[in-house]
N, C-alpha and C positions, 0 to 999 in steps of 0.2 A: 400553545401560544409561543408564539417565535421569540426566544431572547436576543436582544439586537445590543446588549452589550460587547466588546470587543475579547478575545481571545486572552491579550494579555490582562484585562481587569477579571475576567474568571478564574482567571490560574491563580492572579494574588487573592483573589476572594475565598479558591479553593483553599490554597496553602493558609488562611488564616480561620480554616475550621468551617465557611459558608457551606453550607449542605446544598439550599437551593442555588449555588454558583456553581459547585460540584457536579450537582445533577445536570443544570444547561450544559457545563464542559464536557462530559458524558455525552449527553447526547449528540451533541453536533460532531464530535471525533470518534468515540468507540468503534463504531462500525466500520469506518476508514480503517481504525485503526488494527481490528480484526481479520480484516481482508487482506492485509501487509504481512501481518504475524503469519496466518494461515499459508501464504507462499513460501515462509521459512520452515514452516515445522510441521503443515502438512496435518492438522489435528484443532478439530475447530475449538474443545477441549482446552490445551495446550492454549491454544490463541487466546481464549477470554483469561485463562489466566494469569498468560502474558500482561495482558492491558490492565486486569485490576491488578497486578503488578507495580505496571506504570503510575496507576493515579494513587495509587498508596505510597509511591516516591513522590509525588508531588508537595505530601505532607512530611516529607521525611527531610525535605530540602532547605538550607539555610535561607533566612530572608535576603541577603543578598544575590543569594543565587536566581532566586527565583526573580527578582527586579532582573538581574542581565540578560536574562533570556529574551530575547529581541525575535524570535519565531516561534511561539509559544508552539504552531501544526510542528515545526520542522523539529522541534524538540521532544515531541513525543515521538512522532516516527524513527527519532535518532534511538529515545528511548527503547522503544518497542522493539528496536531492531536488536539492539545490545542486549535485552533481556532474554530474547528467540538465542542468539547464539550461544548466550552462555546457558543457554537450559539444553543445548544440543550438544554445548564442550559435554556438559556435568550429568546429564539423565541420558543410560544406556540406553531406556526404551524408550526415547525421545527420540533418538539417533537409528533406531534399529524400525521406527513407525518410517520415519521419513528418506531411509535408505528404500523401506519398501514402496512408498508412495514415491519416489524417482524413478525405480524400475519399473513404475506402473506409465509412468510418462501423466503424472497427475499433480504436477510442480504447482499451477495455477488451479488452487483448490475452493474452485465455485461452483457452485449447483449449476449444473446446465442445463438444468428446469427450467431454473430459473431466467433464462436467455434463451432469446426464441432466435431463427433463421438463421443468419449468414454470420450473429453474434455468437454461435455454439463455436461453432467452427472456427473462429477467430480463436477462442480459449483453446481448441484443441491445436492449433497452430502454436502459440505462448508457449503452450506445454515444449514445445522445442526446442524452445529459444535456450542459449546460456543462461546460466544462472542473473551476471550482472546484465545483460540483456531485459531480460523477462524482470527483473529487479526495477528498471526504468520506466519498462512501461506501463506498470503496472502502477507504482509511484503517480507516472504523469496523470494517468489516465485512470486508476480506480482510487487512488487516494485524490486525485485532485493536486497535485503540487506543483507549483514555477521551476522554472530551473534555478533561479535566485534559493528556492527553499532543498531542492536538491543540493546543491553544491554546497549549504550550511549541515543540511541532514548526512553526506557522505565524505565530507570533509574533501573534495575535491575541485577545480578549478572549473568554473560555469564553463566556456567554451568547450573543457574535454569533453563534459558530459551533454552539451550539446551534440558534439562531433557522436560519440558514443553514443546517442539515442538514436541519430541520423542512421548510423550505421544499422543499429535494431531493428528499424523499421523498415529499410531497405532488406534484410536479411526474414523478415516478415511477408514482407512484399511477395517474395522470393518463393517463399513456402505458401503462401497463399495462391499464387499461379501455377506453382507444381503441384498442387493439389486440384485444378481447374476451376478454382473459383473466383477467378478473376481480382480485378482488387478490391476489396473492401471501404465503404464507405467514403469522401472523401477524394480530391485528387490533390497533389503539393510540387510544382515545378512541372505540370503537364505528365508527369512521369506516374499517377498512378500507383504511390507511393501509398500504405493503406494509412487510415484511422483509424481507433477504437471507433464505433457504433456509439452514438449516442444512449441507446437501449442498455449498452453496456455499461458507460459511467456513469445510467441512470442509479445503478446496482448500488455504489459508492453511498447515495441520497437513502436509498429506501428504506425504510425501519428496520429492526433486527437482521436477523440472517438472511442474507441472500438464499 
């Protein structure tokens, strides 16, 4: 059954011990929120225990902290992110797992089972991209986020990081016609420019592990 309460009354529900508010907020973010982690550190492992990280901070947070949060998504993603890097400052084998999953060219780390046709290929493109590149689109399009919740989540100016996506997805583009597959999904200014695959940010929605 769908909980149709809103983000921010889950999180004060959570931070005041609710188990069944905890549980809804769980379920509507975790898996976004796994699929984020998993591009930093490359260990699906690692990832969940990134996130129950995260929601075990949400109890750890002062009550006013938790009222000022005004994007409850863009706060955990902020979370999630800072908890990924500082497990990559501090854990050697954290570091030494995701040095070898970069050499592997496995940065966007999803089953490609789990993604059928001109969707595989797409991830295997991703995998190219820079780091804050593939950091974008992956944001927009397998987490779900605005660029209003970007620019809260990366501390940066909504325009740049427009400009900056632009750029990505042109530089996508790019790599998806040198590879001959024309563009993907999608056309944006007649130019062709690709999209994620719907089948793809189906991925973000569907139960557990992709």
């Amino acid at each position: 059954m769908t909980d149709h309460r809103s983000d921010q009354d889950l999180l004060v529900l959570t931070h005041a011990g609710d188990r069944e508010a905890a549980a809804a907020l769980y379920v509507r973010y975790a898996h976004r929120l796994r699929l984020f982690a998993r591009t930093v550190l490359h260990d699906e492992f690692l990832a969940a225990d990134v996130v129950q990280c995260v929601f075990v901070k949400i109890l750890q947070l002062k009550r006013k902290e938790v009222k000022s949060i005004r994007d409850p998504l863009a706060w955990l993603i902020r979370s999630t992110r800072n908890e990924a890097l500082n497990l990559l400052r501090t854990d050697s084998r954290a570091r030494a797992r995701a040095a070898v999953h970069a050499s592997m060219r496995t940065a966007v780390d999803i089953d490609r089972s789990a993604v059928s046709g001109d969707g595989g290929e797409l991830l295997d493109h991703l995998d190219r991209l820079k780091g804050e590149q593939r950091e974008l689109i992956v944001l927009k399009h397998l987490v779900g986020m605005t660029f209003d919740q970007l620019a809260e989540t990366l501390g940066e100016n909504r325009s740049t990081l427009a400009s900056r996506y632009r750029g990505a997805m042109e530089t996508l583009r790019e790599l998806v016609e040198k590879g001959g597959g024309g563009a993907i999904g999608g056309a944006a200014g007649g130019r062709g420019i690709p999209v994620v695959p719907a089948r793809i940010e189906s991925v973000r929605d569907s139960g557990g592990s992709p």
